[in-house]
VEXGU-972699 format. One record per atom (N, C-alpha, C, O): residue number from 1; residue in three letters; atom name; x, z, y. Coordinates in pm, whole numbers, plus 50000, padded with zeros to 5 digits. Layout:
(NUM; "ALA"; "CA"; (X; Z; Y)) ...
END
This chain:
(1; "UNK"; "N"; (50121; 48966; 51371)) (1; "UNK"; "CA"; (50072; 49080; 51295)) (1; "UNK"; "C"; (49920; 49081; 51292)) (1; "UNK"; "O"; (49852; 49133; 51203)) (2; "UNK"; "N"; (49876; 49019; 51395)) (2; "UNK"; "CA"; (49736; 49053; 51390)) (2; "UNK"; "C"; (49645; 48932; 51323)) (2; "UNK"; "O"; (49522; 48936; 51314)) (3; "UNK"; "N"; (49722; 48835; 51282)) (3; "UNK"; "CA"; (49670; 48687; 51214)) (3; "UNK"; "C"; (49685; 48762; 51066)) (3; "UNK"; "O"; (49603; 48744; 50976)) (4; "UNK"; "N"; (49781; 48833; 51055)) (4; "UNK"; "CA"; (49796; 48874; 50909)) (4; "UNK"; "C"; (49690; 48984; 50901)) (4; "UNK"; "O"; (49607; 48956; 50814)) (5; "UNK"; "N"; (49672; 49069; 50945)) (5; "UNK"; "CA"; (49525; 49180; 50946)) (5; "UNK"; "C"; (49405; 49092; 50967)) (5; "UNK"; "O"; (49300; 49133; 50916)) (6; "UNK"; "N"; (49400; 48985; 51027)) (6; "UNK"; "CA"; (49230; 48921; 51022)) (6; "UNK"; "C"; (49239; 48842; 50896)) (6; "UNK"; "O"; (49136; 48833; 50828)) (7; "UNK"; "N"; (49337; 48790; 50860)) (7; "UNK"; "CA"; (49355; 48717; 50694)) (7; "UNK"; "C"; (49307; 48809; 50614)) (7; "UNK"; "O"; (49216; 48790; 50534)) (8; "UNK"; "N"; (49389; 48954; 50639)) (8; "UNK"; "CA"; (49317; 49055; 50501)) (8; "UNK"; "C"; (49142; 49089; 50514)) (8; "UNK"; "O"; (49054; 49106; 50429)) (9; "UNK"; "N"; (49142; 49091; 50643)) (9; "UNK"; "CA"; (48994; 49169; 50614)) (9; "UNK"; "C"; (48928; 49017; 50578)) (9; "UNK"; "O"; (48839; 49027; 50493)) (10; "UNK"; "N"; (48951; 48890; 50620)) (10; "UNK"; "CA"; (48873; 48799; 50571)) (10; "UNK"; "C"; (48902; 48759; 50481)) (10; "UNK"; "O"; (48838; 48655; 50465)) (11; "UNK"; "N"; (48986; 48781; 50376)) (11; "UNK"; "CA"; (49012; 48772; 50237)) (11; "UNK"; "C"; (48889; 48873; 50203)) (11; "UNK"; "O"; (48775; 48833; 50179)) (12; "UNK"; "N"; (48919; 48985; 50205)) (12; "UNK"; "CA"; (48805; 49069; 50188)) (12; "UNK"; "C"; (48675; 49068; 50169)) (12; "UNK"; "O"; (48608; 49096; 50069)) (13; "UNK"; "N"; (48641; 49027; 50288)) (13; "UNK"; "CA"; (48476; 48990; 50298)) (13; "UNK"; "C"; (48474; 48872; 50212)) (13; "UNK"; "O"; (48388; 48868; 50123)) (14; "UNK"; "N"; (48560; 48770; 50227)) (14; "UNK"; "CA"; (48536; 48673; 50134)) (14; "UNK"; "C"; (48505; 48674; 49964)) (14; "UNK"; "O"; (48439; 48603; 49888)) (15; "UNK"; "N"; (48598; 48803; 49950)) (15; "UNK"; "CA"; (48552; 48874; 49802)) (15; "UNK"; "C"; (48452; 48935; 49787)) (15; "UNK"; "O"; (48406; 48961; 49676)) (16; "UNK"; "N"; (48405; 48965; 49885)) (16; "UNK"; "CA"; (48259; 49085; 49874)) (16; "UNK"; "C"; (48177; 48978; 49869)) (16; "UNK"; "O"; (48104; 48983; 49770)) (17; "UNK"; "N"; (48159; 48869; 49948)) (17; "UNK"; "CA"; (48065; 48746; 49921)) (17; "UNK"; "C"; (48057; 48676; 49785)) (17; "UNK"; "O"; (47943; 48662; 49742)) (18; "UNK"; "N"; (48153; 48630; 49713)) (18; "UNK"; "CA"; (48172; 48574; 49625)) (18; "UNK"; "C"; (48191; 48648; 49499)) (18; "UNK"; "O"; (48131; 48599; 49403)) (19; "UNK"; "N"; (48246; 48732; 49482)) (19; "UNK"; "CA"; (48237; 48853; 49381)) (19; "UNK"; "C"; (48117; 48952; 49322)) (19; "UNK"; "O"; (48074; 48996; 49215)) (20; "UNK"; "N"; (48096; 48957; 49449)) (20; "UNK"; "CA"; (47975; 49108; 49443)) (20; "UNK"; "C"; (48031; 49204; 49380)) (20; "UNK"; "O"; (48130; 49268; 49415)) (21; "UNK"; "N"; (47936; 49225; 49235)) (21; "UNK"; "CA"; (47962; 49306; 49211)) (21; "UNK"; "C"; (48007; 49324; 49090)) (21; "UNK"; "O"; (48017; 49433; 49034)) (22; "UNK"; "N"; (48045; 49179; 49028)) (22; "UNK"; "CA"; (48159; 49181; 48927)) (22; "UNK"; "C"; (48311; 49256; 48934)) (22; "UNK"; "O"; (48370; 49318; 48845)) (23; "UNK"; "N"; (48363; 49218; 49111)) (23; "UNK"; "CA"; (48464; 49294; 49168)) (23; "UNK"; "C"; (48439; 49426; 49139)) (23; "UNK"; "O"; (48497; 49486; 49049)) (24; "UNK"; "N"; (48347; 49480; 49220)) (24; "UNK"; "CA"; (48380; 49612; 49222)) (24; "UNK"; "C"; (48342; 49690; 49055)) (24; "UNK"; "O"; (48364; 49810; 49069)) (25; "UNK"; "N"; (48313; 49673; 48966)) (25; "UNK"; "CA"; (48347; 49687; 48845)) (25; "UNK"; "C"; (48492; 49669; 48793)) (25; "UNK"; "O"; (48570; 49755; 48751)) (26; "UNK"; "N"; (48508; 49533; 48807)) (26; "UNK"; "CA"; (48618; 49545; 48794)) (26; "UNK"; "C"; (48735; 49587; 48859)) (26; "UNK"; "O"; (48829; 49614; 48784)) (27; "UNK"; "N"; (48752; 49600; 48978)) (27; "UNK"; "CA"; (48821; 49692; 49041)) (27; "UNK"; "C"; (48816; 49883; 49026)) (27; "UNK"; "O"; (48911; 49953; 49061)) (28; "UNK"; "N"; (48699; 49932; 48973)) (28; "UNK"; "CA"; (48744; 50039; 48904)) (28; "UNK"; "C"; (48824; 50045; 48766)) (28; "UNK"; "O"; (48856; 50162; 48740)) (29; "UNK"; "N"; (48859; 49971; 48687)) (29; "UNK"; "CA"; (48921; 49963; 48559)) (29; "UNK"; "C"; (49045; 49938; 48640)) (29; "UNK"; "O"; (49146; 49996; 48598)) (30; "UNK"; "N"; (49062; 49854; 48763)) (30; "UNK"; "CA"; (49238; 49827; 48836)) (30; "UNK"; "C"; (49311; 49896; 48908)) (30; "UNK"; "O"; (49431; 49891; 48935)) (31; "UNK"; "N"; (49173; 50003; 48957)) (31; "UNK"; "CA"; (49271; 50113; 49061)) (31; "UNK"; "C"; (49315; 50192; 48961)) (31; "UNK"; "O"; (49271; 50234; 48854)) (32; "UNK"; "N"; (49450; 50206; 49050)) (32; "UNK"; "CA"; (49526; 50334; 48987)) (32; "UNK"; "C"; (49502; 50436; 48928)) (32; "UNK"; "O"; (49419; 50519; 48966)) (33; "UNK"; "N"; (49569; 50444; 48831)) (33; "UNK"; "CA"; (49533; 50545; 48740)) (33; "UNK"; "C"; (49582; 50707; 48737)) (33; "UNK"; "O"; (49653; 50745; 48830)) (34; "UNK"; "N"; (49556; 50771; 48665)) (34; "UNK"; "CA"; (49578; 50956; 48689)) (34; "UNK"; "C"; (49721; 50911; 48657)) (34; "UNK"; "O"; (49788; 50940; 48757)) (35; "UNK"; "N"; (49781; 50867; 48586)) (35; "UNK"; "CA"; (49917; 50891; 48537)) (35; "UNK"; "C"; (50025; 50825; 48654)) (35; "UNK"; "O"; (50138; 50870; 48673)) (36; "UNK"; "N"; (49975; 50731; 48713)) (36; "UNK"; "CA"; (50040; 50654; 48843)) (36; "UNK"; "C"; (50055; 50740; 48956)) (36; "UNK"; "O"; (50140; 50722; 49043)) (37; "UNK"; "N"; (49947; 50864; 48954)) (37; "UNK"; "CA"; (49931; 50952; 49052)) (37; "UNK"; "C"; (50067; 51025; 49050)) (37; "UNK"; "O"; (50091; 51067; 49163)) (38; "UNK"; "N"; (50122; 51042; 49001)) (38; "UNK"; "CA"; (50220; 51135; 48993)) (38; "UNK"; "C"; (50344; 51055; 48994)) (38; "UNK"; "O"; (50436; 51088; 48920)) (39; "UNK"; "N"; (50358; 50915; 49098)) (39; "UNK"; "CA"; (50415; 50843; 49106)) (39; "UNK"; "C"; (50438; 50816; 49287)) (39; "UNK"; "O"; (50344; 50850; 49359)) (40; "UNK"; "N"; (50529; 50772; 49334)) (40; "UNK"; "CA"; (50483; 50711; 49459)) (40; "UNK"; "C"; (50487; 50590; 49445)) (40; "UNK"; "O"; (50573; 50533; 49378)) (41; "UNK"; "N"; (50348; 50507; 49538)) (41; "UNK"; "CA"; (50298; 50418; 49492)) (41; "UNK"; "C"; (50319; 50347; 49673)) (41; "UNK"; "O"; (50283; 50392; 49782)) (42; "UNK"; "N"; (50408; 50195; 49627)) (42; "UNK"; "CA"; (50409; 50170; 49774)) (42; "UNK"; "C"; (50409; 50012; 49742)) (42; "UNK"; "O"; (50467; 49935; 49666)) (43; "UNK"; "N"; (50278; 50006; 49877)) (43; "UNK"; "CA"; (50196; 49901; 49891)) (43; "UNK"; "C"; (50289; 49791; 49981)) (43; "UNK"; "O"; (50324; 49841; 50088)) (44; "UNK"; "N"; (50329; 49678; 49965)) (44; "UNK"; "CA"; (50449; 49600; 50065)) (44; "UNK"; "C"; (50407; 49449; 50063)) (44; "UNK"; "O"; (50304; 49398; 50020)) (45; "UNK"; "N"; (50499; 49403; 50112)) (45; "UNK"; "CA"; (50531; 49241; 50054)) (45; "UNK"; "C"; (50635; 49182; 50009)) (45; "UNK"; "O"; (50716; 49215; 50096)) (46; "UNK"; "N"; (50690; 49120; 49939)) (46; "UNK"; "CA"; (50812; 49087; 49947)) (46; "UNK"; "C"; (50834; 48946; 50073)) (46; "UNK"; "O"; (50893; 48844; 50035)) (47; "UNK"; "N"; (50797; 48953; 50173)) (47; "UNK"; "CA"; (50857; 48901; 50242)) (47; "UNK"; "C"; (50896; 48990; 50303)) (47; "UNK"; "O"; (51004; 48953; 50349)) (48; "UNK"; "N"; (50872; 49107; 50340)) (48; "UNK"; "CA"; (50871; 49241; 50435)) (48; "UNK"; "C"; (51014; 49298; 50427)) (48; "UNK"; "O"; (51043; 49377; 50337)) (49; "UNK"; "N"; (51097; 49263; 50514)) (49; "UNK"; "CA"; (51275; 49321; 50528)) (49; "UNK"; "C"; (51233; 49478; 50498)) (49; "UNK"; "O"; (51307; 49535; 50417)) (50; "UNK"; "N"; (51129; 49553; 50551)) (50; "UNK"; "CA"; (51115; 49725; 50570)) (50; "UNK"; "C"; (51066; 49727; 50430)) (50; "UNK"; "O"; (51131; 49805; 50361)) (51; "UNK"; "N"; (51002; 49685; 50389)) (51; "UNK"; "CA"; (50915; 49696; 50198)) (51; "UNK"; "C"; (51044; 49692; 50155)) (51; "UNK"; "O"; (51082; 49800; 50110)) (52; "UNK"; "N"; (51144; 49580; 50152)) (52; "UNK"; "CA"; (51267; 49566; 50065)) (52; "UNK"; "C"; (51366; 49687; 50060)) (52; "UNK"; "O"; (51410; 49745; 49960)) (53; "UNK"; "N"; (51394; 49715; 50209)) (53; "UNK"; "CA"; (51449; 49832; 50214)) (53; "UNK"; "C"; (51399; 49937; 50156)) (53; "UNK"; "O"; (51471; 49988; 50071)) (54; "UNK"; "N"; (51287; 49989; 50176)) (54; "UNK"; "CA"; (51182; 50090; 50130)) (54; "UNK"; "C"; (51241; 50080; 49950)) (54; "UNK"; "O"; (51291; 50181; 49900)) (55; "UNK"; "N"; (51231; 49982; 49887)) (55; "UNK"; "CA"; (51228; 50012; 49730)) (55; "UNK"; "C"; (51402; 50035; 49708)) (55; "UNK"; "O"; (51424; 50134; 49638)) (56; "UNK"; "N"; (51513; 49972; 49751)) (56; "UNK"; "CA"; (51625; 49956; 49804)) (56; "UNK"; "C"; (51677; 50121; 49805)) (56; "UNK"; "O"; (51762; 50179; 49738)) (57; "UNK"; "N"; (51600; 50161; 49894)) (57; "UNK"; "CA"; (51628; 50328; 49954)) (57; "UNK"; "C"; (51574; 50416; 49824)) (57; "UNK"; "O"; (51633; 50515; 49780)) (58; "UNK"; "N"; (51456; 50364; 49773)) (58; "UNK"; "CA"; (51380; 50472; 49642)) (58; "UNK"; "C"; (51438; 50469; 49548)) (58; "UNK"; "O"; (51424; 50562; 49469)) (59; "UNK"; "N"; (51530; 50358; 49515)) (59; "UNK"; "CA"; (51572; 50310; 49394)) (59; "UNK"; "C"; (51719; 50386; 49400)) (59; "UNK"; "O"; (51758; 50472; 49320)) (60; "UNK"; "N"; (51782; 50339; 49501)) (60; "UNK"; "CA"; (51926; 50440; 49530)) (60; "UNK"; "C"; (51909; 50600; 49512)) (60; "UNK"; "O"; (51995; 50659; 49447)) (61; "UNK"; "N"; (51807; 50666; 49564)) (61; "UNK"; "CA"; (51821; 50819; 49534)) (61; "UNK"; "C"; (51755; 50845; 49401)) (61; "UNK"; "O"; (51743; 50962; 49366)) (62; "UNK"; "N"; (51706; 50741; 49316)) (62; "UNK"; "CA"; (51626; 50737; 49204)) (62; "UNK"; "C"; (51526; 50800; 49166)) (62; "UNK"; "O"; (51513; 50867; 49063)) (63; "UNK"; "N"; (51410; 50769; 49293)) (63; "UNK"; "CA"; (51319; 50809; 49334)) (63; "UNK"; "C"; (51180; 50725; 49226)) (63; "UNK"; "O"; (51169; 50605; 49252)) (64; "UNK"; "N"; (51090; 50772; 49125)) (64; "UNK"; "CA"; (51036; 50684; 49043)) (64; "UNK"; "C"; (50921; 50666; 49166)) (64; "UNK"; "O"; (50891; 50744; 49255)) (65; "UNK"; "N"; (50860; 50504; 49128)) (65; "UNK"; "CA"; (50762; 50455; 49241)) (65; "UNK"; "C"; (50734; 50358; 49174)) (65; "UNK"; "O"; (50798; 50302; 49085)) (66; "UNK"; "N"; (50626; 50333; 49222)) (66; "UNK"; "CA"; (50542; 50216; 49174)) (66; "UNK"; "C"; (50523; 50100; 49278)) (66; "UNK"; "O"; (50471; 50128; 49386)) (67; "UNK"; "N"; (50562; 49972; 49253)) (67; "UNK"; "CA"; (50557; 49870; 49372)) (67; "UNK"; "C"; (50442; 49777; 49346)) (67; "UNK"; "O"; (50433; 49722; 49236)) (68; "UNK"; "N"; (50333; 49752; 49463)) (68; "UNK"; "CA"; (50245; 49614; 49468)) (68; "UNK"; "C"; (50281; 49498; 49561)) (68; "UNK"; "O"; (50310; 49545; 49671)) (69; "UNK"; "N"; (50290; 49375; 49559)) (69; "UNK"; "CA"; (50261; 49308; 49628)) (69; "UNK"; "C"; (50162; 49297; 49692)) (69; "UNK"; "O"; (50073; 49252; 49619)) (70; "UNK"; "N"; (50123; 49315; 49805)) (70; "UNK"; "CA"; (49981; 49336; 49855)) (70; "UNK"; "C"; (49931; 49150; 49887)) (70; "UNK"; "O"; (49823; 49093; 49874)) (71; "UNK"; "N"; (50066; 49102; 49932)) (71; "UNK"; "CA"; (50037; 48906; 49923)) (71; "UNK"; "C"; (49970; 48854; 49794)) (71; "UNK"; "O"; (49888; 48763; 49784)) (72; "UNK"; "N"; (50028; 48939; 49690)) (72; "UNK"; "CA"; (49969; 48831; 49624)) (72; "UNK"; "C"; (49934; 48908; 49517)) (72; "UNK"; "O"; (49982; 48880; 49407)) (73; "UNK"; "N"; (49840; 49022; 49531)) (73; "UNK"; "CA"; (49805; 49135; 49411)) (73; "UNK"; "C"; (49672; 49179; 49503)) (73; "UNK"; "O"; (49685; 49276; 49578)) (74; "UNK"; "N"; (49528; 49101; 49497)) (74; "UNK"; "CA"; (49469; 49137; 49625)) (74; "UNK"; "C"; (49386; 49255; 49550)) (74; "UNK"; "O"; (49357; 49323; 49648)) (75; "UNK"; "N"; (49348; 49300; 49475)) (75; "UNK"; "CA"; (49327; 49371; 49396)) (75; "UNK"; "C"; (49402; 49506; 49495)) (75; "UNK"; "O"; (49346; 49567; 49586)) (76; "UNK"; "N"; (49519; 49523; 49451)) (76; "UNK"; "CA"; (49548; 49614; 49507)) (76; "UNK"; "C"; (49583; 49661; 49687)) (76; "UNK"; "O"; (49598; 49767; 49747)) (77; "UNK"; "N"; (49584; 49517; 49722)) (77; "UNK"; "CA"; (49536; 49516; 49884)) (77; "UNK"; "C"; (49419; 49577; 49928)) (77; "UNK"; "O"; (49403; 49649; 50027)) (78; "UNK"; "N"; (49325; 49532; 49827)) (78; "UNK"; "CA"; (49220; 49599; 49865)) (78; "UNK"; "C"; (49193; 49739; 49838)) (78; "UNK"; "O"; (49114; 49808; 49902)) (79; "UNK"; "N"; (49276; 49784; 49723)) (79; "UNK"; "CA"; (49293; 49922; 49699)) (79; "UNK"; "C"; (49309; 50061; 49816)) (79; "UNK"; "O"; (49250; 50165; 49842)) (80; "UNK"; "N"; (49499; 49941; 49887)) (80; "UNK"; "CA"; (49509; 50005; 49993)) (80; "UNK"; "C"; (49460; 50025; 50108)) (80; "UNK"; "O"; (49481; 50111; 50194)) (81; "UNK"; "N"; (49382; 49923; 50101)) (81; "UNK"; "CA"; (49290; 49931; 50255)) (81; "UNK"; "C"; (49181; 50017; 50244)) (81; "UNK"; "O"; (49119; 50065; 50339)) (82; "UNK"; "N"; (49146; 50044; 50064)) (82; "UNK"; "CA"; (49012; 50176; 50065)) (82; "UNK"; "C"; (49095; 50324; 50127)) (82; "UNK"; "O"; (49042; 50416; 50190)) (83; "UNK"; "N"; (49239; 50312; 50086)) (83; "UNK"; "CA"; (49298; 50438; 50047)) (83; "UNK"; "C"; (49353; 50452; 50209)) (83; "UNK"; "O"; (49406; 50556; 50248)) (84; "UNK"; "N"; (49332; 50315; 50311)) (84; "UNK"; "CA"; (49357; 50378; 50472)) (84; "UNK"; "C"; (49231; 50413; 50527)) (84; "UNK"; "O"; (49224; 50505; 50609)) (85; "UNK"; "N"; (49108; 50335; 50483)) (85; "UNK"; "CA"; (49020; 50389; 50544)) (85; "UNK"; "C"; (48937; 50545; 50503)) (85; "UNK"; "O"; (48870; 50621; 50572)) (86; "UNK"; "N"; (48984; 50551; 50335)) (86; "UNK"; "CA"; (48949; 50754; 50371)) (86; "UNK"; "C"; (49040; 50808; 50409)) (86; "UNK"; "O"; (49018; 50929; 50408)) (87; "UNK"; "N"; (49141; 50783; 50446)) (87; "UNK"; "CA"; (49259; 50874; 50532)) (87; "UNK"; "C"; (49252; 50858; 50637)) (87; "UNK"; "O"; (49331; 50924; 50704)) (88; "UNK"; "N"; (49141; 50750; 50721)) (88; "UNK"; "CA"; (49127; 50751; 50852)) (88; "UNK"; "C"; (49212; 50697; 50916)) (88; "UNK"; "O"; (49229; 50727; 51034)) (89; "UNK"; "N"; (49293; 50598; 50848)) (89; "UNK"; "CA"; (49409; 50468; 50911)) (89; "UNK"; "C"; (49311; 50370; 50975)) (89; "UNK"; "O"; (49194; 50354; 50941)) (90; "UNK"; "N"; (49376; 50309; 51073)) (90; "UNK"; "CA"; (49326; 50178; 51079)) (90; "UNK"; "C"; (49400; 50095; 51061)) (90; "UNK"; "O"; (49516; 50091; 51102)) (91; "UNK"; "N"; (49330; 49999; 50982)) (91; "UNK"; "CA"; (49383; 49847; 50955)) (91; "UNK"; "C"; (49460; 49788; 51074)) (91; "UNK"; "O"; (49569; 49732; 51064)) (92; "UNK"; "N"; (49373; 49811; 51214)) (92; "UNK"; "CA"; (49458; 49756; 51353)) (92; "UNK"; "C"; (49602; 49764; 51346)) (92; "UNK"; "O"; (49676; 49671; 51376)) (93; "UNK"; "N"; (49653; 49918; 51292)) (93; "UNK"; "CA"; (49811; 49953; 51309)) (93; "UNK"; "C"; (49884; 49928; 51173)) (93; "UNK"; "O"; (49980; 49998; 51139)) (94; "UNK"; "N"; (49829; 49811; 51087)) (94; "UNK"; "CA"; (49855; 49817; 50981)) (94; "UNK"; "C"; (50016; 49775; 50998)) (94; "UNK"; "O"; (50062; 49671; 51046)) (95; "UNK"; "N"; (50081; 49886; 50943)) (95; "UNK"; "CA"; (50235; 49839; 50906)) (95; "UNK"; "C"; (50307; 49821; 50805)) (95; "UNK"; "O"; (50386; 49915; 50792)) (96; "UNK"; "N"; (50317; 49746; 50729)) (96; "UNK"; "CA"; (50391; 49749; 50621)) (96; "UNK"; "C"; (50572; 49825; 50568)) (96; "UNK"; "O"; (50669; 49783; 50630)) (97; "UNK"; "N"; (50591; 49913; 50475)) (97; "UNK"; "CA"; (50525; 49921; 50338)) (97; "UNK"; "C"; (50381; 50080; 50408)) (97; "UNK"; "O"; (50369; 50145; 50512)) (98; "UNK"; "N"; (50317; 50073; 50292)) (98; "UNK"; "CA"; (50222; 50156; 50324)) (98; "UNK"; "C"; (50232; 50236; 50185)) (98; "UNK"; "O"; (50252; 50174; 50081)) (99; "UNK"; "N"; (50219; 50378; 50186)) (99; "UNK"; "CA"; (50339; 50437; 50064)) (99; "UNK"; "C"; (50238; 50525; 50061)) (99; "UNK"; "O"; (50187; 50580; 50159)) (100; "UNK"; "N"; (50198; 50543; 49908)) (100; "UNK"; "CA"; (50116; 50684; 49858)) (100; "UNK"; "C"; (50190; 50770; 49816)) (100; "UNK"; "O"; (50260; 50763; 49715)) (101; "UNK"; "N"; (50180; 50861; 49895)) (101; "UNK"; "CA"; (50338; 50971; 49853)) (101; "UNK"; "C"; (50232; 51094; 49788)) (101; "UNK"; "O"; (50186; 51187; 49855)) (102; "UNK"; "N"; (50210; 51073; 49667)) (102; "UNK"; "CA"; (50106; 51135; 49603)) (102; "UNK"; "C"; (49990; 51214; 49656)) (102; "UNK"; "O"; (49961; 51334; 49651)) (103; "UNK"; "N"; (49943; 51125; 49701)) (103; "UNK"; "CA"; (49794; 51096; 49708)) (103; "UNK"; "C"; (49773; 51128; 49930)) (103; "UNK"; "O"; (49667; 51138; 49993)) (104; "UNK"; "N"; (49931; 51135; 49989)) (104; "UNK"; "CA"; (49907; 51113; 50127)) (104; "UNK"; "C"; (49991; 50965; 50137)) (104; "UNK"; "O"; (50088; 50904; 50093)) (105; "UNK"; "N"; (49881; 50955; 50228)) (105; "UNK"; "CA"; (49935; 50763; 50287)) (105; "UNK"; "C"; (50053; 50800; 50389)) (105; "UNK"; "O"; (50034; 50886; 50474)) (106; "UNK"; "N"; (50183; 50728; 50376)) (106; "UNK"; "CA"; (50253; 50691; 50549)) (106; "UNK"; "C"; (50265; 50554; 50539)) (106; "UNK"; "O"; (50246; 50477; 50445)) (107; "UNK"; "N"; (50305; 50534; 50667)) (107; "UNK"; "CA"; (50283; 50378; 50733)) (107; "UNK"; "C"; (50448; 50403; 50784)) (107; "UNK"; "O"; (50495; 50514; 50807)) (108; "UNK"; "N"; (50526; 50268; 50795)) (108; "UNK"; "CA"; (50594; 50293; 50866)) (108; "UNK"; "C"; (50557; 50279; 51041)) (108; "UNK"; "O"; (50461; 50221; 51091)) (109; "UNK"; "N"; (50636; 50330; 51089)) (109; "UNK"; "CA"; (50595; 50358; 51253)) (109; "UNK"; "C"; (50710; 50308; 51324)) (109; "UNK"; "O"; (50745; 50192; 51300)) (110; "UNK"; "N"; (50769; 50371; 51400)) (110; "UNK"; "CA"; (50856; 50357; 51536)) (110; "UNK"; "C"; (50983; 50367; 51466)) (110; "UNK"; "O"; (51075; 50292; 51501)) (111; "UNK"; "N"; (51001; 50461; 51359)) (111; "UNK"; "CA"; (51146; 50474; 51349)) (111; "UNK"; "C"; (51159; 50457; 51176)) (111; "UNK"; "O"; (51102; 50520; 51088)) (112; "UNK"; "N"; (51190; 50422; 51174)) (112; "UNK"; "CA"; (51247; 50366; 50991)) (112; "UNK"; "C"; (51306; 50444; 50923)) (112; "UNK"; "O"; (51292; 50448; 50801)) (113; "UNK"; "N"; (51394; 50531; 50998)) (113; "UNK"; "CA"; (51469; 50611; 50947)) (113; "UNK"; "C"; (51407; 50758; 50890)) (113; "UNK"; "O"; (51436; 50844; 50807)) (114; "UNK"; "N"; (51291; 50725; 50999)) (114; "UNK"; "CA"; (51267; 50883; 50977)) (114; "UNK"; "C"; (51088; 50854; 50830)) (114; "UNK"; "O"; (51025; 50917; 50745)) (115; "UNK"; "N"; (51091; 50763; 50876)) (115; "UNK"; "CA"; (51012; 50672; 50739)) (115; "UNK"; "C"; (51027; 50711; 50651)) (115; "UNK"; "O"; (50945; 50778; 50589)) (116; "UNK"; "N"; (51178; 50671; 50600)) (116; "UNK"; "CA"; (51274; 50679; 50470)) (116; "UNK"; "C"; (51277; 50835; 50430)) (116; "UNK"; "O"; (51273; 50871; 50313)) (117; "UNK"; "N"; (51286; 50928; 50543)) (117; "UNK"; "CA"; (51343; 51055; 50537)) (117; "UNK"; "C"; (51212; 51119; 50439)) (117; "UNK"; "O"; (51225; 51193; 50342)) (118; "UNK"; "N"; (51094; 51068; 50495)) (118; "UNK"; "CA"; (50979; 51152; 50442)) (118; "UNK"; "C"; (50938; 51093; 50276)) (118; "UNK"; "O"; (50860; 51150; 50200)) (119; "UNK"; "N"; (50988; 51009; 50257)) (119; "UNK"; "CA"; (50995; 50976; 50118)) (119; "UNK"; "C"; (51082; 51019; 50023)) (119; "UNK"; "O"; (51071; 50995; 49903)) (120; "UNK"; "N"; (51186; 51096; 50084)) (120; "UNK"; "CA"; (51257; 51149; 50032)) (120; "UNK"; "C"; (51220; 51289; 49932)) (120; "UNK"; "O"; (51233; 51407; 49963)) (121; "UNK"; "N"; (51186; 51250; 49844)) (121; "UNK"; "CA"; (51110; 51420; 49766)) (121; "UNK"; "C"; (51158; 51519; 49722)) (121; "UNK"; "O"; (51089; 51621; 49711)) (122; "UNK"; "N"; (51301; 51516; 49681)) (122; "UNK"; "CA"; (51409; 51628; 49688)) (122; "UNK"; "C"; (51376; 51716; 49802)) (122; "UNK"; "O"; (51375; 51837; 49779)) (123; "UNK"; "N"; (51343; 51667; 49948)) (123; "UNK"; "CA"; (51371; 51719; 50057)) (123; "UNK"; "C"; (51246; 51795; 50065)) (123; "UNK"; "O"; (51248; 51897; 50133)) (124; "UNK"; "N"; (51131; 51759; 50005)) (124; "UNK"; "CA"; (51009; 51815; 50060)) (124; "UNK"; "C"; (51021; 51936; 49966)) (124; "UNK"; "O"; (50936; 52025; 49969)) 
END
């Protein structure tokens, strides 16, 4: 887990070096938009058994959501990593899927179940 968090942030920096500031231009035209907002938006991988489940579970209660690959959509990796660090996540506990449940971040944690439960929006 933690080879995969030093890959992202050094993907990262590696974009901030080489990009500048063509990226971040263009990365405001890629982040999410007002109309996505009113979506839940969940950040995963598809290698990730919990991401699979996660869309699996949204899709069964027919829950509308928006899915990124964070492997291979770095664009929006990097999105999510702006959207943990103003919520005051750290990257350290990064767990995959990482879910904008309109406009609050959860991570999954300890229990999966209870993960699933809070995505549930009927319930809230």
């Amino acid at each position: 887990m933690k080879a995969i968090i030093f890959s992202i942030l050094f993907i990262i920096t590696l974009g901030e070096f080489s990009f500048g500031q063509a990226v971040e231009s263009g990365l405001k035209d890629n982040l999410t938009s007002q109309k996505d907002l009113k979506k839940i938006i969940v950040y995963g991988s598809d290698t990730c058994h919990y991401c699979i489940d996660t869309k699996a579970y949204l899709k069964e209660k027919k829950i509308d959501f928006i899915y990124y690959d964070v492997d291979v959509n770095l664009l929006k990796q990097r999105e999510m990593l702006i959207k943990m660090q103003k919520a005051g996540l750290s990257a350290d506990n990064l767990s995959l899927p990482v879910v904008d449940l309109y406009g609050k971040l959860i991570m999954n944690g300890a229990n999966f179940e209870d993960f699933l439960k809070k995505l549930d929006t009927s319930k809230n």
